[in-house]
N, CA, C and O atoms as a Maestro MAE file, in Angstrom:
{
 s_m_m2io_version
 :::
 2.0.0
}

f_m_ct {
 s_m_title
 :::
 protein
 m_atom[200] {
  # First column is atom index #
  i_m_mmod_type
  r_m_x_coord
  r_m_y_coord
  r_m_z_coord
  i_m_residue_number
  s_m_chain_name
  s_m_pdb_residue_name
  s_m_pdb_atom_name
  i_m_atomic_number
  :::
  1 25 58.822 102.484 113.209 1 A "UNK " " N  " 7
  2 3 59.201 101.585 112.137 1 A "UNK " " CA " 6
  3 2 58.337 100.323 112.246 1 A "UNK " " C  " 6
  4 15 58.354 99.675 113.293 1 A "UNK " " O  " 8
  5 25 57.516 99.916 111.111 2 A "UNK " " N  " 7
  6 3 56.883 98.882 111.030 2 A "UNK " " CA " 6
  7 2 57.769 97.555 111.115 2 A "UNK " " C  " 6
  8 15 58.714 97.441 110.333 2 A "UNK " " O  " 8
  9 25 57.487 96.537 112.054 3 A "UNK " " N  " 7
  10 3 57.990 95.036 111.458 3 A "UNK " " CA " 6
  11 2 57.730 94.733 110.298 3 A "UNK " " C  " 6
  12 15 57.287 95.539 109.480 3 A "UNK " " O  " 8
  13 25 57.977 93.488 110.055 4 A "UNK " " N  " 7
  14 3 57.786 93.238 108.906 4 A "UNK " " CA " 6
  15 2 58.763 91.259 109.104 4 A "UNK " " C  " 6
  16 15 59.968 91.077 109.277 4 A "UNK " " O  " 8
  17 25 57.645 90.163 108.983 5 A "UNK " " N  " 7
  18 3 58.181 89.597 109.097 5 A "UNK " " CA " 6
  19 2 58.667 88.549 107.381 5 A "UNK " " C  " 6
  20 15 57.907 88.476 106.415 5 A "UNK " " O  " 8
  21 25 59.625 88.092 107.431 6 A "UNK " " N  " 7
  22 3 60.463 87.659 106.289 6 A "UNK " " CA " 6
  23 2 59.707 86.254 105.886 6 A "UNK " " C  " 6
  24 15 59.010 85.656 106.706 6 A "UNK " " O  " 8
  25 25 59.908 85.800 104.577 7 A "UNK " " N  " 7
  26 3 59.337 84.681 104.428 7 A "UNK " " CA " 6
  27 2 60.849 83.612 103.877 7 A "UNK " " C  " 6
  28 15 61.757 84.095 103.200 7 A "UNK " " O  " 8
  29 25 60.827 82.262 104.303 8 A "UNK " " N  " 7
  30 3 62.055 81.505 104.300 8 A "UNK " " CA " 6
  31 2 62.786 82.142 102.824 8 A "UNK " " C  " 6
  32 15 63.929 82.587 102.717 8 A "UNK " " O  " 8
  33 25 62.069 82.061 102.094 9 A "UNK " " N  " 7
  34 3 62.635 82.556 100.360 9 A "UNK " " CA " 6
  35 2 63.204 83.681 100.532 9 A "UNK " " C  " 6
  36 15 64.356 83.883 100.148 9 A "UNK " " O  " 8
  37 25 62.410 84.659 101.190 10 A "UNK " " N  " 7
  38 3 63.109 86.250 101.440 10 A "UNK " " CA " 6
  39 2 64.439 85.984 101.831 10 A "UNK " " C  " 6
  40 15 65.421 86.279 101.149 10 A "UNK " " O  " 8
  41 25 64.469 85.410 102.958 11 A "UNK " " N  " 7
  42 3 65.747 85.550 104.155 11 A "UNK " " CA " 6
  43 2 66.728 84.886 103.153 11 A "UNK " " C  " 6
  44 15 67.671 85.579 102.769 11 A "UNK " " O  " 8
  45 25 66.590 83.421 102.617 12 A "UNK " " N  " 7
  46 3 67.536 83.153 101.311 12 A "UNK " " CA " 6
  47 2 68.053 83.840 100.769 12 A "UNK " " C  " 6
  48 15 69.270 83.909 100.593 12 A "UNK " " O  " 8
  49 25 66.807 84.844 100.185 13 A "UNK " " N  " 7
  50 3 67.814 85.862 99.162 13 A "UNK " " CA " 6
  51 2 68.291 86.804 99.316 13 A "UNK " " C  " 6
  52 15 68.760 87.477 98.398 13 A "UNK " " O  " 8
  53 25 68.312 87.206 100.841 14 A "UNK " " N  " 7
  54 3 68.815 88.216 101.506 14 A "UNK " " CA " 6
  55 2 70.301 87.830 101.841 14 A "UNK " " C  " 6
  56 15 71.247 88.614 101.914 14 A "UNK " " O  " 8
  57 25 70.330 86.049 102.092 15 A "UNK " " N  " 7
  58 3 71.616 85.972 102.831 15 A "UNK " " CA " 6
  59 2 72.904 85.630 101.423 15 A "UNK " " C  " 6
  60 15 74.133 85.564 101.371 15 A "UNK " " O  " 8
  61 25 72.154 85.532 100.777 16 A "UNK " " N  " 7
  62 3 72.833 84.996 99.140 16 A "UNK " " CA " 6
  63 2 73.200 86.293 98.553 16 A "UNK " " C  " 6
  64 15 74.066 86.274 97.679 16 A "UNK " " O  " 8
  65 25 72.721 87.323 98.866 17 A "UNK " " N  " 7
  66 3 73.055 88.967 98.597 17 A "UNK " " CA " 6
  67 2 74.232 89.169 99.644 17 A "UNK " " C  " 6
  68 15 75.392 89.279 99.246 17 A "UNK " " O  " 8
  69 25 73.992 89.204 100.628 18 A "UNK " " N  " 7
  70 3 75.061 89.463 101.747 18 A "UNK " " CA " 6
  71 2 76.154 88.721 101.350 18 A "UNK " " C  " 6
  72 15 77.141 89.428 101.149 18 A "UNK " " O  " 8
  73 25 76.363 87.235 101.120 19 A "UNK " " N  " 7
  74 3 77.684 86.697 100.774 19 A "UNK " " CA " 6
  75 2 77.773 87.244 99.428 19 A "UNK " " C  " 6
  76 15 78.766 86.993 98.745 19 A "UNK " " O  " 8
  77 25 76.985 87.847 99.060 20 A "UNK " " N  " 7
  78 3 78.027 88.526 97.336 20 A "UNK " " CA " 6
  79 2 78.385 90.044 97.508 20 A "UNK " " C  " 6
  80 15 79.119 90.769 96.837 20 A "UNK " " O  " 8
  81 25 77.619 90.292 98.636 21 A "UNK " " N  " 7
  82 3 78.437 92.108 99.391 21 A "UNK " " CA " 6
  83 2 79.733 92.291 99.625 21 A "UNK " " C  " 6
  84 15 80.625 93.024 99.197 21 A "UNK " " O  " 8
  85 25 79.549 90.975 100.846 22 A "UNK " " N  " 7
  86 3 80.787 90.632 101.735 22 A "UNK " " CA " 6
  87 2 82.088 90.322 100.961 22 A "UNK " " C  " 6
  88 15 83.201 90.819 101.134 22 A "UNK " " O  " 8
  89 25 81.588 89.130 99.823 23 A "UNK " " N  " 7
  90 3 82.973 89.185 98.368 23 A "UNK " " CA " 6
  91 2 83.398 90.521 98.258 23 A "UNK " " C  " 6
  92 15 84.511 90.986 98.506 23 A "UNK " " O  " 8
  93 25 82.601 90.962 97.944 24 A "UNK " " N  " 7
  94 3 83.058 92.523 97.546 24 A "UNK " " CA " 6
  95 2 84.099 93.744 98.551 24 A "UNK " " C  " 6
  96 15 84.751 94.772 98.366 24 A "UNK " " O  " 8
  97 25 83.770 92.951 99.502 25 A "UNK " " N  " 7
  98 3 84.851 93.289 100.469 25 A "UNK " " CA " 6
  99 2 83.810 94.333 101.869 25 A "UNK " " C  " 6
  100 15 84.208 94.702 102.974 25 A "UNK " " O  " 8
  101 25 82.597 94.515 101.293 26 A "UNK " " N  " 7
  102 3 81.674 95.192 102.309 26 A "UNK " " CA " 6
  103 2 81.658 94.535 103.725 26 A "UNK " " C  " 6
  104 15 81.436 93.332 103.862 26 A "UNK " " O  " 8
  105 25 81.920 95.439 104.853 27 A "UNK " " N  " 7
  106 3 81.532 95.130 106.511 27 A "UNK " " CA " 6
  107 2 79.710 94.714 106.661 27 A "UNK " " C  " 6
  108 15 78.690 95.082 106.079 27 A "UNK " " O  " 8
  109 25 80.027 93.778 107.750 28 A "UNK " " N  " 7
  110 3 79.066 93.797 108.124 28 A "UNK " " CA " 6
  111 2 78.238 94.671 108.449 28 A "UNK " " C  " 6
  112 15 77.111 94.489 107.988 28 A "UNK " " O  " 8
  113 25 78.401 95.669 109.157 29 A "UNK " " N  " 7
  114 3 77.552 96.754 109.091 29 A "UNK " " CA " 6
  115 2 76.756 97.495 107.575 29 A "UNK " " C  " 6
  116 15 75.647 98.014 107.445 29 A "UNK " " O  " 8
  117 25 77.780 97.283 106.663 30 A "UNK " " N  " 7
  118 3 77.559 98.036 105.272 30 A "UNK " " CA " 6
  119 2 76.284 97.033 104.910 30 A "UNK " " C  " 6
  120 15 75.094 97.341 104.847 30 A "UNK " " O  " 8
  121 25 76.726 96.109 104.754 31 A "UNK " " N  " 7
  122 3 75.644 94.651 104.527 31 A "UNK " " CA " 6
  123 2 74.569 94.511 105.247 31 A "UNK " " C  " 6
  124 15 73.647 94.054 104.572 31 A "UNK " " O  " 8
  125 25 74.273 94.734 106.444 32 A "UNK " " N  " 7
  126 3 72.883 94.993 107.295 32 A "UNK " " CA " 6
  127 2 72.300 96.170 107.003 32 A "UNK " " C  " 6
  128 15 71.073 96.255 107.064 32 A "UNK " " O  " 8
  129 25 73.065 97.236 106.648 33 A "UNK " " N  " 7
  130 3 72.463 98.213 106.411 33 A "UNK " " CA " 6
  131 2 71.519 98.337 104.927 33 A "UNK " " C  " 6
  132 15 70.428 98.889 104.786 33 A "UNK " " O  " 8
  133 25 72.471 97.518 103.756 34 A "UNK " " N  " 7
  134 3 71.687 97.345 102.690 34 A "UNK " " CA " 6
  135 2 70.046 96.689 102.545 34 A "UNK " " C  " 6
  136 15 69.029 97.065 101.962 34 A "UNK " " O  " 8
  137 25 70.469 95.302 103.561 35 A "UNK " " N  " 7
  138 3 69.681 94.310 103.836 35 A "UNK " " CA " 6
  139 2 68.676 95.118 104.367 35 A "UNK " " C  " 6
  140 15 67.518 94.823 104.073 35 A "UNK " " O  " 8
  141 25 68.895 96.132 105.130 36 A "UNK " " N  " 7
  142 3 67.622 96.724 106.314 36 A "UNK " " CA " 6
  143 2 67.098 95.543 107.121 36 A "UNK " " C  " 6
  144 15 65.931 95.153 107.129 36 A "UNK " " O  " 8
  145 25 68.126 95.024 107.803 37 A "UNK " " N  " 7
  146 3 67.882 94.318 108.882 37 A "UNK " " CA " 6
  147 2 69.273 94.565 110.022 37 A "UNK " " C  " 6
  148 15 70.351 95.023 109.643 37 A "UNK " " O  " 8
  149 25 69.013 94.209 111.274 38 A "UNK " " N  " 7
  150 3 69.698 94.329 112.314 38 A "UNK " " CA " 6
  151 2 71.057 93.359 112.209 38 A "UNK " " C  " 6
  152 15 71.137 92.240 111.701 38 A "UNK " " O  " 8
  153 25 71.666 93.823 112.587 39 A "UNK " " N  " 7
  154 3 73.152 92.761 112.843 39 A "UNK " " CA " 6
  155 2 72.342 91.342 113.641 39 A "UNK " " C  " 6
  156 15 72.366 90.244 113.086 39 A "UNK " " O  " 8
  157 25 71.782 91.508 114.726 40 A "UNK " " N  " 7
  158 3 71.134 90.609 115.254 40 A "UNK " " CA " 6
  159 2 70.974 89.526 114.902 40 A "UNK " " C  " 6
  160 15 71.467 88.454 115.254 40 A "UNK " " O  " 8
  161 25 69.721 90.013 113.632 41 A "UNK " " N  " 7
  162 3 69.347 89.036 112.810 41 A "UNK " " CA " 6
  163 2 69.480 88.873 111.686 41 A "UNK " " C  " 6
  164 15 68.657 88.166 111.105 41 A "UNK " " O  " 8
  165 25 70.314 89.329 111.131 42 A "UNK " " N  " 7
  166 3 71.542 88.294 110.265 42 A "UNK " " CA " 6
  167 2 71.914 87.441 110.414 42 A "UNK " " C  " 6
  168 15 71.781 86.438 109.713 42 A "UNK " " O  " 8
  169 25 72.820 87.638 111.905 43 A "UNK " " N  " 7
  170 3 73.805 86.440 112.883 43 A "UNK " " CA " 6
  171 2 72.435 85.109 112.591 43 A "UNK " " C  " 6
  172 15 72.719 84.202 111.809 43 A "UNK " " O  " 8
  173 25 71.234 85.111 113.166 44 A "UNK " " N  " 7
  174 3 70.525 84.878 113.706 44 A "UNK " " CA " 6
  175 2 70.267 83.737 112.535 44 A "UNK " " C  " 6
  176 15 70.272 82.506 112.534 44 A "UNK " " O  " 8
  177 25 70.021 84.845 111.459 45 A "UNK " " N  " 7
  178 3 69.191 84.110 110.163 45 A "UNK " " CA " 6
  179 2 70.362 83.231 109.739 45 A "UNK " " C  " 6
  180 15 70.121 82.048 109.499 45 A "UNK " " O  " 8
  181 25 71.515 83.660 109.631 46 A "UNK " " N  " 7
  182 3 72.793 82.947 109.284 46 A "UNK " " CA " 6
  183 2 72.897 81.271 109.946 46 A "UNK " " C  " 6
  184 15 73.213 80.230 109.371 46 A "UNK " " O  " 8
  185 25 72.575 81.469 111.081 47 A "UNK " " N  " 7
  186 3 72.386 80.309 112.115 47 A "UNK " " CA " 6
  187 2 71.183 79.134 112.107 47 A "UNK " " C  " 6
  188 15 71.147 77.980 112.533 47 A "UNK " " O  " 8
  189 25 70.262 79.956 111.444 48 A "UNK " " N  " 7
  190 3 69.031 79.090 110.830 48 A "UNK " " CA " 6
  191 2 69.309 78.436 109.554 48 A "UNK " " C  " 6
  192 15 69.388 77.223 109.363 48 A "UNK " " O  " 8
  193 25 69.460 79.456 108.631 49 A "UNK " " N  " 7
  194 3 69.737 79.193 107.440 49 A "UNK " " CA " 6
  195 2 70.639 78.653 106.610 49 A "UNK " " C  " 6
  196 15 70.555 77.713 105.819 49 A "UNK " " O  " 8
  197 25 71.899 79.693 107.022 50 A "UNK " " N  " 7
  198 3 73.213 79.335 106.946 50 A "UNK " " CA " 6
  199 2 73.831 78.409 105.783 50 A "UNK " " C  " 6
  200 15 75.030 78.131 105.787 50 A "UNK " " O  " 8
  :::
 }
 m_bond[199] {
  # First column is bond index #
  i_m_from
  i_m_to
  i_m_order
  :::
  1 1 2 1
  2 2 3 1
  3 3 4 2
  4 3 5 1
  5 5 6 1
  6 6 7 1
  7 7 8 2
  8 7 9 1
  9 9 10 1
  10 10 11 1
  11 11 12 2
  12 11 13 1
  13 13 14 1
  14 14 15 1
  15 15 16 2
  16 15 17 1
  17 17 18 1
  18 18 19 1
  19 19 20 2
  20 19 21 1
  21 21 22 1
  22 22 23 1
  23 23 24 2
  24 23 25 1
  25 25 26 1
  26 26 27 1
  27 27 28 2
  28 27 29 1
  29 29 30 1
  30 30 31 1
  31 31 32 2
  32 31 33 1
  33 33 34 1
  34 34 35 1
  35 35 36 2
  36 35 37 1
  37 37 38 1
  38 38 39 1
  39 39 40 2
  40 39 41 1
  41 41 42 1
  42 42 43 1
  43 43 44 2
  44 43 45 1
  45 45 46 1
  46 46 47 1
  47 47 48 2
  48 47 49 1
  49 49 50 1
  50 50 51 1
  51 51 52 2
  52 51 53 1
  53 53 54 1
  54 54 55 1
  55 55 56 2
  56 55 57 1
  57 57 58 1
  58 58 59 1
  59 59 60 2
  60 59 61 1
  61 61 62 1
  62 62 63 1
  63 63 64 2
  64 63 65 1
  65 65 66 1
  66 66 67 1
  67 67 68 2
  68 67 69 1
  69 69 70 1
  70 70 71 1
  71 71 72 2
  72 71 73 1
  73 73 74 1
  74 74 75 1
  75 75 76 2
  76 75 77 1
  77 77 78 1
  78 78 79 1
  79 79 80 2
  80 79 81 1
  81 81 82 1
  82 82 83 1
  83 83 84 2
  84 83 85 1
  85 85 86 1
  86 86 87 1
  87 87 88 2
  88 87 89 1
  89 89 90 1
  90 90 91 1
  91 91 92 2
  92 91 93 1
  93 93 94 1
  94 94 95 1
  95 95 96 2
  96 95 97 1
  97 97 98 1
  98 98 99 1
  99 99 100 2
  100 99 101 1
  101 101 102 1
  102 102 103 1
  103 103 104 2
  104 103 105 1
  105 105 106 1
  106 106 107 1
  107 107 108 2
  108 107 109 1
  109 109 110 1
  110 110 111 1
  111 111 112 2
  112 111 113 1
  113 113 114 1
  114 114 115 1
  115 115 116 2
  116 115 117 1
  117 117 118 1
  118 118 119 1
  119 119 120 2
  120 119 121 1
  121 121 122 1
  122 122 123 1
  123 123 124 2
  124 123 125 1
  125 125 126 1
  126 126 127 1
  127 127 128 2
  128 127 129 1
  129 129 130 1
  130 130 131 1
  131 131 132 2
  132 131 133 1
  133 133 134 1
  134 134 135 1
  135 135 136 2
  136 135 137 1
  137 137 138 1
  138 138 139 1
  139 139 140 2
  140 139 141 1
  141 141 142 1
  142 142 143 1
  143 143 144 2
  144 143 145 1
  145 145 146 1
  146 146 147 1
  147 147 148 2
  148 147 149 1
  149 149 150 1
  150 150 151 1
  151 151 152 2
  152 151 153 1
  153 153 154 1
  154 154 155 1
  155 155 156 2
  156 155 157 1
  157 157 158 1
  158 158 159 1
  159 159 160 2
  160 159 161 1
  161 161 162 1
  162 162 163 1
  163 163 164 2
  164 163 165 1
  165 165 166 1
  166 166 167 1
  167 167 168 2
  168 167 169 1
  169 169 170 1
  170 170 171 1
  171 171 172 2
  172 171 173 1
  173 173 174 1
  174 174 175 1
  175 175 176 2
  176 175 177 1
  177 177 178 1
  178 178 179 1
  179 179 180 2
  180 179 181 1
  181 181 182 1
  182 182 183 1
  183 183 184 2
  184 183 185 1
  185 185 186 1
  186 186 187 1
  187 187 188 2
  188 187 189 1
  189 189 190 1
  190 190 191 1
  191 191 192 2
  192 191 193 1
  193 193 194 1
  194 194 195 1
  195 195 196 2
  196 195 197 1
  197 197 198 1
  198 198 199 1
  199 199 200 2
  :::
 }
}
């Protein structure tokens, strides 16, 4: 699996997707999995970004 690193705008609109998953009542897991990123760094990006 190739990396692939995110650009600040990406990760935004990744985490602005995830809080409209999560409304929806989706697990975290369901939501990383959409995202195609790791639980990891979600937490991670959440903590940067947040």
């Amino acid at each position: 699996m190739k990396r692939s690193r995110h650009t600040p705008e990406q990760i935004i609109r990744k985490l602005r997707e995830a809080e409209r998953l999560q409304g929806e009542g989706k697990t975290i897991g369901e939501v990383v999995k959409h995202l195609e990123v790791s639980e990891q760094t979600f937490h991670r990006w959440r903590n940067q970004y947040g």
